[in-house]
C-alpha positions in Angstrom: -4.6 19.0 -84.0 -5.0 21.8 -86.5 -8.2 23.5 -87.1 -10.2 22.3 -89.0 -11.5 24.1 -92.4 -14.7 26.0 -92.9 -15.3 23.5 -96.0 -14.6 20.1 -93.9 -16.9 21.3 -91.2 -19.4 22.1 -93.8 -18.9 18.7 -95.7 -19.4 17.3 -92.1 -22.2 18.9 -91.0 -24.3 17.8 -94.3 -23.1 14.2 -94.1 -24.6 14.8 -90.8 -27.6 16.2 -91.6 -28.1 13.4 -94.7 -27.7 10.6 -92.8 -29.4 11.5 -89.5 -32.4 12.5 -90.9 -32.6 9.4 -93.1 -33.2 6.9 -89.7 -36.9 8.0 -90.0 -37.2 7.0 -93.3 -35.8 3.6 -93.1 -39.3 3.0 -90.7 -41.1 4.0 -93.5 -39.7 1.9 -96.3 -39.5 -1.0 -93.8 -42.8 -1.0 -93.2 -43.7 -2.2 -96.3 -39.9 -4.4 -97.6 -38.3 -7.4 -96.0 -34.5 -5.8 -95.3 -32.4 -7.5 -97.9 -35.1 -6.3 -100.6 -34.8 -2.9 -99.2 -31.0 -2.9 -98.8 -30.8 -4.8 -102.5 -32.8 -1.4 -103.7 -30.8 1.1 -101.9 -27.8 -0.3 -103.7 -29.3 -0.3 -107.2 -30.4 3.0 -106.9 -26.8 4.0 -105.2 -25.3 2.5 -107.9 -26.6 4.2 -110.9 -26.7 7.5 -109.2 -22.9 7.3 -108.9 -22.5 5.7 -112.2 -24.7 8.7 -114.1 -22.2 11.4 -111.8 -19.1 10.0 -113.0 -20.0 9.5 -116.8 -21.2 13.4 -116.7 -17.7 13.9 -114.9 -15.6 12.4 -117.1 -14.4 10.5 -113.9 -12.2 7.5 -114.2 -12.8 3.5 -113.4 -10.2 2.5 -113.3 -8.2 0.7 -109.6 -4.9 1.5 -109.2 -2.7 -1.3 -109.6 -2.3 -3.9 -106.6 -5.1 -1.7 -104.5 -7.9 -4.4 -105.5 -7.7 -7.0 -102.2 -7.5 -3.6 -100.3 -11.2 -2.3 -102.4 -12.3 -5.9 -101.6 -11.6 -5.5 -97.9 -13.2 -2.0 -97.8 -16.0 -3.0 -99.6 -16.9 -6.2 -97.3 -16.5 -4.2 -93.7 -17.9 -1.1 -95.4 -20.7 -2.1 -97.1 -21.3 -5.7 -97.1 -20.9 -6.8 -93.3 -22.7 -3.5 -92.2 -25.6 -4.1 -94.4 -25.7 -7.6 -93.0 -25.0 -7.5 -89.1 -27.6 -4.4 -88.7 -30.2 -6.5 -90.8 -29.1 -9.6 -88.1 -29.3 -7.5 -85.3 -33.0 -5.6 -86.4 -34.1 -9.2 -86.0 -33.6 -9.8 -82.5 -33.9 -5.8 -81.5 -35.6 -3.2 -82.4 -33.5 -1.1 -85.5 -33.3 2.1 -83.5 -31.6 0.2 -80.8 -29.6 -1.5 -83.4 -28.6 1.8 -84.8 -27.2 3.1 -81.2 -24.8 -0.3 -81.0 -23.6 -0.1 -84.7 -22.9 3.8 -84.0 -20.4 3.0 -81.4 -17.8 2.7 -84.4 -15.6 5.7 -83.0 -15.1 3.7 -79.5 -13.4 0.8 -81.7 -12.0 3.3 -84.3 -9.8 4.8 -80.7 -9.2 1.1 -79.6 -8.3 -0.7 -82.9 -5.9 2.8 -83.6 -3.8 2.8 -80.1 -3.9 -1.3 -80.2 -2.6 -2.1 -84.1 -1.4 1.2 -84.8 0.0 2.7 -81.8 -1.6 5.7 -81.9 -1.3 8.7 -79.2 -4.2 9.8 -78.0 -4.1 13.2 -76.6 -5.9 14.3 -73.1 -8.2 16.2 -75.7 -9.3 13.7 -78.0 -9.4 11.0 -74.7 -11.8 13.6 -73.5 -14.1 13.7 -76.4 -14.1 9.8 -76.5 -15.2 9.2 -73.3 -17.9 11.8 -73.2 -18.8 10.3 -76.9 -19.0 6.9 -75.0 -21.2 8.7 -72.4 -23.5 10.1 -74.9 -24.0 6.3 -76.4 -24.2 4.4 -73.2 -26.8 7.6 -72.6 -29.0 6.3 -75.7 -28.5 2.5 -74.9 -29.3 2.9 -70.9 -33.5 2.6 -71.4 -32.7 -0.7 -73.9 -30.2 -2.5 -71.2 -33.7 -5.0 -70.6 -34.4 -6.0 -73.8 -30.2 -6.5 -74.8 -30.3 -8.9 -72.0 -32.8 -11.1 -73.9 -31.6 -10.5 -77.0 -27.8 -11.1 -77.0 -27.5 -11.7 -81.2 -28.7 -8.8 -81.7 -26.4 -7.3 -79.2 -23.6 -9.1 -80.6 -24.4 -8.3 -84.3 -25.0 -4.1 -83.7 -21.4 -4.3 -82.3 -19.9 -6.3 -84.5 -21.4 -4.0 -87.7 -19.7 -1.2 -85.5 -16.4 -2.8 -85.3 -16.2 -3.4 -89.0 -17.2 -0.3 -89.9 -13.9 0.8 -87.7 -12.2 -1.7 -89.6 -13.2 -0.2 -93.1 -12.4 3.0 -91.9 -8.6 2.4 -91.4 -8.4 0.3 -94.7 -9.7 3.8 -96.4 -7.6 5.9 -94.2 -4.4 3.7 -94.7 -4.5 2.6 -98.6 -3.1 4.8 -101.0 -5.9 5.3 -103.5 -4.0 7.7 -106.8 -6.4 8.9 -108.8 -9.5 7.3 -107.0 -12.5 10.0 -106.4 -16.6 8.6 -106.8 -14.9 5.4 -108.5 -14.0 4.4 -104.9 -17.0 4.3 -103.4 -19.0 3.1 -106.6 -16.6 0.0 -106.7 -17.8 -0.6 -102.8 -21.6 -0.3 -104.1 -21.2 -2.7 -106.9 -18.7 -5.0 -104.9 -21.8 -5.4 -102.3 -24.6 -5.4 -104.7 -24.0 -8.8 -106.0 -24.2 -11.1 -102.6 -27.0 -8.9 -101.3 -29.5 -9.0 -104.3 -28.4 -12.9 -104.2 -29.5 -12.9 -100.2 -32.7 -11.0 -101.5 -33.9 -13.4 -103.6 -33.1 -16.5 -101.5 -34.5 -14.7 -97.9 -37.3 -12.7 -99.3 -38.2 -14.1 -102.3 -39.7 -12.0 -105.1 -41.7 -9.3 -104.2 -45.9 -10.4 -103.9 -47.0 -6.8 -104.3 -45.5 -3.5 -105.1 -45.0 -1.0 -102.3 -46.6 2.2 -102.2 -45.4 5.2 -103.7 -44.4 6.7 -99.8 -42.3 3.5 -99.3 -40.9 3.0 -102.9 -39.7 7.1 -102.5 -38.5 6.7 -99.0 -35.8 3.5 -100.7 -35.1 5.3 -103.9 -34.2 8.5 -101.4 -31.9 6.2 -99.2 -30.0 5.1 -102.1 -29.6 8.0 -104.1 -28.7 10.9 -101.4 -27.3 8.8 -98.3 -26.4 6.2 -99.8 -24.4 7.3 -102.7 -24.1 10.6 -101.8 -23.2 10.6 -97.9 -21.0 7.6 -98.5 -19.1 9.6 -100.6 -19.1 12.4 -98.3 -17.5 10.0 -95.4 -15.1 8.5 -97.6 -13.6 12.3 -98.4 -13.7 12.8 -94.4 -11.9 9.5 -93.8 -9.0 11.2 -95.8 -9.1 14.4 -94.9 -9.3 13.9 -90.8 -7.5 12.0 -88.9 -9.1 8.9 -88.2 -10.0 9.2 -84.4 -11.9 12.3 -85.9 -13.5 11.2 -88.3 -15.0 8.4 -86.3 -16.0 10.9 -83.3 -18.0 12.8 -86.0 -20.3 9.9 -86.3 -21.6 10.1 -83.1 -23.8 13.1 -84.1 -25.8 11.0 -86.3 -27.8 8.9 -83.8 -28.6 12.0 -82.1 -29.7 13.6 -85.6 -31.8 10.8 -85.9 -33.3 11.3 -82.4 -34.5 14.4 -83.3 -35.8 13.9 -86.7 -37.7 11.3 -84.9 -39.0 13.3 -82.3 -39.9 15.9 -85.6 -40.9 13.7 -88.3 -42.7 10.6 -86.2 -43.5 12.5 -82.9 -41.6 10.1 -80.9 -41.0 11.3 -77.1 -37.6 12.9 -76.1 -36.1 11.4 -72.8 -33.9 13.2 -70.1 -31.3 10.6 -70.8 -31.2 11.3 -75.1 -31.3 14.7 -74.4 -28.2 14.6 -72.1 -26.5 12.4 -74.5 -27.4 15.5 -77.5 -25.5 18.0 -75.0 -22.7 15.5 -74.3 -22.5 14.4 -78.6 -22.3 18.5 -78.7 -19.2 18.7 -76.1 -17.7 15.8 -77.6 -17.4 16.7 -81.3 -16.1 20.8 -79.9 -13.1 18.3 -78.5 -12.5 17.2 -81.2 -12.4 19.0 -84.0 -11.9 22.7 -82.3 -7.9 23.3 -81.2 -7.0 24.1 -78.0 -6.3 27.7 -77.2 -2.7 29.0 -78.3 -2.3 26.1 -81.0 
């Protein structure tokens, strides 16, 4: 693989950063909203954040021709699936957990890419996925109990990671001329529809109005990680290759360990610090060259 550029790393470290730190938050706002309210106002918010950016842009709408099914797709294993397996599985585990499972999106991103697509893997990149898959069975070791009584929510953190996988090679794979913000504002408002729908019918209109912590924690998640980050990923999903790109996710849990550990004061284990040193090693695999190349 060719080394990668000082500006991809940087894009990649900040997606990093945004989306990490934003675990935390997501206890905060759900303290106070049911999760399809919360995900319906992440969305909004997501939404008209990326629609003020590309008016003051001058950034087109418009889909290339023929490239709508493929939006469609993206949109439903992106977004819409995502949004509604880790809501499933938060019911039957705790999110955290949830988040650990849906994270192991680079382990099917390796599979789906030497199964459909034949893709080489290199001793290197083999490397970093296995001490990637280390790292995660690292974080998911202390939960193995409460999985075993719980298999939806097993079921649904893994099936939001395969999708996710999924998505990733229909944006890596589908020509997109001319498509910068507009694709993943297309992807917000494809979702927004069935999940403000799923709001109303699960949650029911709101009885009180959350506080001003909560409300800012929701508007936050929409407008930076949401909008934002999404963005972010989508520009690393055509920049990297796609066995990369996924392996770069893998930081994020541990991100969100830490702010944890930070901003809630929740304990830090032997086991998810080892899997922080292993996510380390296993992203240097992968995106640093070998020696000589």
């Amino acid at each position: 693989m060719n080394r990668v550029s000082p500006k991809v790393l940087a894009l990649l470290g900040t997606l990093t950063l945004v989306w990490g730190t934003n675990w935390p938050l997501f206890k905060i706002a759900l303290d106070e909203l049911p999760v399809l309210t919360f995900r319906a106002i992440v969305l909004v918010t997501a939404s008209v954040v990326l629609l003020a950016i590309m008016l003051a842009r001058g950034e087109r709408f418009a889909v290339p021709r023929g490239k709508w099914p493929a939006l469609i797709a993206a949109s439903a294993t992106n977004l819409f699936i995502w949004n509604i397996a880790t809501s499933l599985a938060v019911l039957y585990i705790p999110s955290g957990h949830a988040s650990v499972l849906a994270y192991t999106m680079p382990l099917w991103v390796a599979l789906i890419g030497f199964a459909v697509f034949g893709q080489r893997l290199t001793g290197r990149l083999l490397a970093a996925i296995l001490i990637g898959a280390g790292a995660v069975v690292a974080l998911m070791v202390p939960n193995f109990a409460s999985y075993a009584h719980a298999p939806a929510g097993l079921f649904w953190g893994l099936f939001a990671g395969f999708c996710w996988a999924v998505g990733t090679f229909i944006v890596k794979r589908t020509g997109w001329q001319g498509m910068g913000l507009s694709l993943t504002f297309w992807q917000v408002v494809i979702t927004l529809p069935p999940i403000l729908l799923g709001a109303l019918v699960i949650d029911g209109l709101p009885t009180r109005w959350p506080s001003t912590q909560a409300l800012a924690a929701t508007i936050y998640t929409g407008a930076v990680p949401m909008a934002l980050g999404t963005a972010a990923w989508f520009a690393l999903v055509k920049l990297l290759p796609a066995q990369v790109a996924g392996l770069s996710a893998i930081a994020i849990p541990i991100v969100a360990i830490v702010s944890g550990v930070l901003i809630l004061h929740e304990p830090l284990s032997p086991l998810q610090a080892l899997a922080i040193a292993s996510t380390v090693l296993s992203l240097w695999l992968a995106l640093m060259p070998a020696r000589g190349r």
